[in-house]
Structure formats: C-alpha cells, structure tokens
C-alpha atoms as one frame of an Amber mdcrd trajectory, in Angstrom:
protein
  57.707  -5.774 -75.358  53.999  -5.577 -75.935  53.854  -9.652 -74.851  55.641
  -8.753 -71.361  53.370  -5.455 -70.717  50.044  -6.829 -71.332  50.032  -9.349
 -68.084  51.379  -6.160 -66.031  48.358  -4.105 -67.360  45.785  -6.882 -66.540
  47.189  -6.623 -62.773  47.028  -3.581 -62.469  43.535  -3.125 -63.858  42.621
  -6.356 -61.601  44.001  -4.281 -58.445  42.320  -1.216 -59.536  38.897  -2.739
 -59.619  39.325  -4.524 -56.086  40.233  -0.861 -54.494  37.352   0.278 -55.872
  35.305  -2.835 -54.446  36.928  -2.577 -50.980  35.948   1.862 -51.006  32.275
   0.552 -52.300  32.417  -1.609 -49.431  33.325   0.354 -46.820  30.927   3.411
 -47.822  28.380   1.389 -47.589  29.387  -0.360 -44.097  29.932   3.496 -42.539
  26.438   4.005 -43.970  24.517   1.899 -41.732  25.714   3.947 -38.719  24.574
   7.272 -39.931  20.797   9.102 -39.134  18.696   9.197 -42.478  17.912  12.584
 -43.475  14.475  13.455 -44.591  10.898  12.842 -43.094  11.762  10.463 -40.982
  15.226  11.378 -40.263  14.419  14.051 -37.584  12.710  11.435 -35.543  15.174
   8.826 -35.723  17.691  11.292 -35.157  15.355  12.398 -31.818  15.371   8.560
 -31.234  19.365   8.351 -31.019  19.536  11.284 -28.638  16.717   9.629 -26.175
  18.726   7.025 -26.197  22.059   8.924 -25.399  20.417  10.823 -22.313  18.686
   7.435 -20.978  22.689   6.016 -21.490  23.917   9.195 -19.975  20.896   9.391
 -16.155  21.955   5.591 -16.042  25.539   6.441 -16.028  24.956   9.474 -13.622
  22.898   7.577 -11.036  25.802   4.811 -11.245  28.301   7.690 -10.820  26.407
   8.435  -7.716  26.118   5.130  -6.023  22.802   3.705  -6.924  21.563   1.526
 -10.209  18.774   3.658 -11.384  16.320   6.059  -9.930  14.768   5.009  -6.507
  11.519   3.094  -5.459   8.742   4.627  -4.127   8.592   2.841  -0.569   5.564
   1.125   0.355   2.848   2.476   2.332   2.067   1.307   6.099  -0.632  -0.317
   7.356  -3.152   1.789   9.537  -4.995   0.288  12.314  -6.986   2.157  14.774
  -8.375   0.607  17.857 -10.882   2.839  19.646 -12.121   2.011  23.113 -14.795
   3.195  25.381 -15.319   3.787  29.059 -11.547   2.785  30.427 -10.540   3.727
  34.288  -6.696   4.279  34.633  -6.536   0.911  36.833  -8.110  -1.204  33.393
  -4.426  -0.747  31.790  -2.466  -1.256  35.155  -0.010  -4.002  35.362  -2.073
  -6.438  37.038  -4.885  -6.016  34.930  -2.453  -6.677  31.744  -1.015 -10.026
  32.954  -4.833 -11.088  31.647  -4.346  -9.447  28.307  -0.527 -10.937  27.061
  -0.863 -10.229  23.304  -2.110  -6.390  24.417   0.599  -5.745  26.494   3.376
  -7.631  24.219   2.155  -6.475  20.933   0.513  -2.951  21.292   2.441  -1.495
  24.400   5.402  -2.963  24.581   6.142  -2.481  21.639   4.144   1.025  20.754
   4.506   4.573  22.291   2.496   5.525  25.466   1.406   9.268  25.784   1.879
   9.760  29.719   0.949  13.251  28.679  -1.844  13.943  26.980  -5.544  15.376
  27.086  -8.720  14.724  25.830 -11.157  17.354  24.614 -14.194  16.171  25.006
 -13.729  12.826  27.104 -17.827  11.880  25.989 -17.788   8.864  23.656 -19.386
   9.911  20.625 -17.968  13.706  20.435 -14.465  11.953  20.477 -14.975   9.395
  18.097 -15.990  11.900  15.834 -12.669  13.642  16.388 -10.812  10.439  16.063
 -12.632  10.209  12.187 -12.192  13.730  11.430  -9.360  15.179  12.997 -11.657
  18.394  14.438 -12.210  19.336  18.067 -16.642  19.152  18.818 -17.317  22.433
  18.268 -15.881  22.154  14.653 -17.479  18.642  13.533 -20.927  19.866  15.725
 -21.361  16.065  17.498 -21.670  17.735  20.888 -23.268  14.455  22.985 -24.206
  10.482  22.104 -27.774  10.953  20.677 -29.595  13.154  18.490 -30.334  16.327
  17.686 -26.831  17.322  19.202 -25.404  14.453  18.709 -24.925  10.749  17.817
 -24.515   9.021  14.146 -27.383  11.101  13.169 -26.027  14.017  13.766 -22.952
  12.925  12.342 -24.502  12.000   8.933 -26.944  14.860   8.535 -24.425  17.318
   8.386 -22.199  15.860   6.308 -19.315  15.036   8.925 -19.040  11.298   7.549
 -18.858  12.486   4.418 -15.043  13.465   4.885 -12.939  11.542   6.766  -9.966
   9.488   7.561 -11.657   6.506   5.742 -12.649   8.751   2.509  -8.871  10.353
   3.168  -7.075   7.144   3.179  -9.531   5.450   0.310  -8.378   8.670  -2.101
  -4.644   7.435  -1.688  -5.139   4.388  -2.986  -5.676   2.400   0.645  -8.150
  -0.085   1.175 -10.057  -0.034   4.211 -12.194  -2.116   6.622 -14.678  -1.127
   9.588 -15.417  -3.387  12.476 -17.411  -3.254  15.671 -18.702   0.143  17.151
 -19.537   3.119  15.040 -21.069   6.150  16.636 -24.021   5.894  19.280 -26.773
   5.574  18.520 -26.001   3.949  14.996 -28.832   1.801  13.783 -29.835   0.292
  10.187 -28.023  -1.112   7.023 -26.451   2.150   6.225 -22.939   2.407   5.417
 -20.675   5.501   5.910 -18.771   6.493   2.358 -15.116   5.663   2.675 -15.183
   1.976   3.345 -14.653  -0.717   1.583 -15.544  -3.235   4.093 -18.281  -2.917
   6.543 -19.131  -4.760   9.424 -20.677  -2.417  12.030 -22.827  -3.411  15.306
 -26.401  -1.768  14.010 -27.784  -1.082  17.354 -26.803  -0.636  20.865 -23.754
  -2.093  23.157 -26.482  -5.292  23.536 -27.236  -5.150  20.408 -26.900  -8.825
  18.437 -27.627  -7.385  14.959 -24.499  -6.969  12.486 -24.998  -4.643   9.602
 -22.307  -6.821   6.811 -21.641  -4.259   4.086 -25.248  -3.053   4.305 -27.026
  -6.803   5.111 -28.375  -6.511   8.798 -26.991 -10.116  10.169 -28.347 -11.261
  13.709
C-alpha cells in the first residue's frame, strides 16, 4: 500500500509546486502594469494621467472632426505702394492700356474706393498718415519742409519712431523700404522699423541712394 501511494504523493507534490510557480508568475507579470508607490511613484503616477488626458483631447478633437488642435494660419504679405501728384485722367482707361501688369495685377484684381477722401491731399502730411495711421494735426507734419514739416519734422518729434514698420517688425514681419521717404529726406539715416533700406537721399532728381545707411550715387 505504501509502494502504490508514494508515486501518487510525488504528483501531487510535483503539481503543487507548479501552481505555486504559475501564481509566482503571474504576480509578478500583473506587477509590471502597476504605478510604484513611494518617491517617485507620485510622479510616475502624474506621468500615466498626462498621458491619459493627451489620449483623451486626441480622442475629443477626433470626436469632433479634426486630427489634433488647429494651425495657426500664416500671415500675409503687406505691400504698400504710395504715389505722388496723380490727376484722375493718369488712371483712366486709356492711360492703363500703357501700364498692363498695373491694371491686370493691382486693379483688376484689387478693390477700388470710388468713395473716399483725403485729409490732407499735400504729399508729405499724407505720407505721414499712411506710416502712422493719424490725421496731420495728430502726427504735427503739417507741409513738405521744415519747421512744420518734412522728414525733419517727422524725426524730431518722434513720429518715425512708431509706426507701421516698427508695428509690423514687433509681430515678427520682416520689412523692406524702397524709393521715396518723406520730403525733404536727405543723408544716410535710417528710420527704426526696417530691416531693409533703400531710400532716395535727396530730392525727386536726386541720383544718390542711401543702401541701409551707405549713400550710393
């Protein structure tokens, strides 16, 4: 009797140990998904719960018909043309049939004001405006040469220093002068705000160029 018990004792004891293996096993397989406790347990555990809400906005914004949170959209381009001394009949029909890419690219395909009304129809008071957004009694440039008026005038009290160049530079733009300035503009002196410079230093007959503050003739 003792003979035919002992190999049914050695199974058992053989199926007791591999239970115990399999429970070892599995314990320690369920503990490799759990958040360690201690020191470092409340920031892993602040790590899984980042990681839930990121799962959670992506799953919202997909709810909602987009894949993630929307870009910024890019900002336009700017350009500004300023012109001087124009009669009604320069822009007339007749007149544009000798200036295509004006009338294709700028009219046709821009806005025309038939309404609208100029302050102070003198060319420097209105280019001032044009920088600073101010009607000539506000920004003080009340004619095109000094004391009342002009670039001088301009600069001395501190008009240049805040305008649609500075405005524009502050928002990350980056911006570029050519041609005419104010009247009566002269020098290698270059208004804050631009990043490129190329400014007639002088007259309308003037030759000189003043290239980011190098007078060029």
């Amino acid at each position: 009797m003792r003979g035919s018990n002992a190999p049914e004792a050695a199974i058992q004891t053989r199926l007791l140990l591999a239970c115990l293996v399999l429970a070892a096993v599995w314990a320690l397989v369920a503990g490799c998904g759990t958040v360690p406790v201690g020191a470092d347990g409340a920031q892993a555990e602040d790590e899984a719960k980042g990681a839930d809400a990121k799962s959670d906005a992506r799953g919202d914004a997909e709810d909602a018909g987009g894949e993630g949170p929307a870009e910024a959209p890019e900002s336009p381009n700017v350009v500004v043309i300023p012109t001087d001394d124009l009669a009604a009949g320069d822009l007339s029909p007749e007149m544009l049939e000798h200036m295509p890419n004006l009338r294709e690219e700028m009219i046709e395909k821009g806005t025309t004001f038939e309404n609208s009304f100029v302050t102070n129809s003198v060319c420097c008071p209105s280019r001032a405006t044009v920088l600073r957004g101010q009607y000539a009694h506000n920004h003080q440039v009340l004619t095109n040469a000094p004391p009342l008026g002009g670039a001088e005038k301009f600069r001395l009290s501190g008009g240049d220093e805040s305008t649609v160049a500075t405005w524009l530079q502050e928002e990350g733009y980056r911006t570029s002068f050519f041609g005419k300035y104010l009247n009566a503009y002269y020098g290698d002196y270059v208004p804050p705000g631009w990043d490129e410079w190329y400014g007639i230093s002088g007259n309308f007959l003037s030759n000189s160029l003043n290239e980011n503050g190098a007078i060029i003739n």
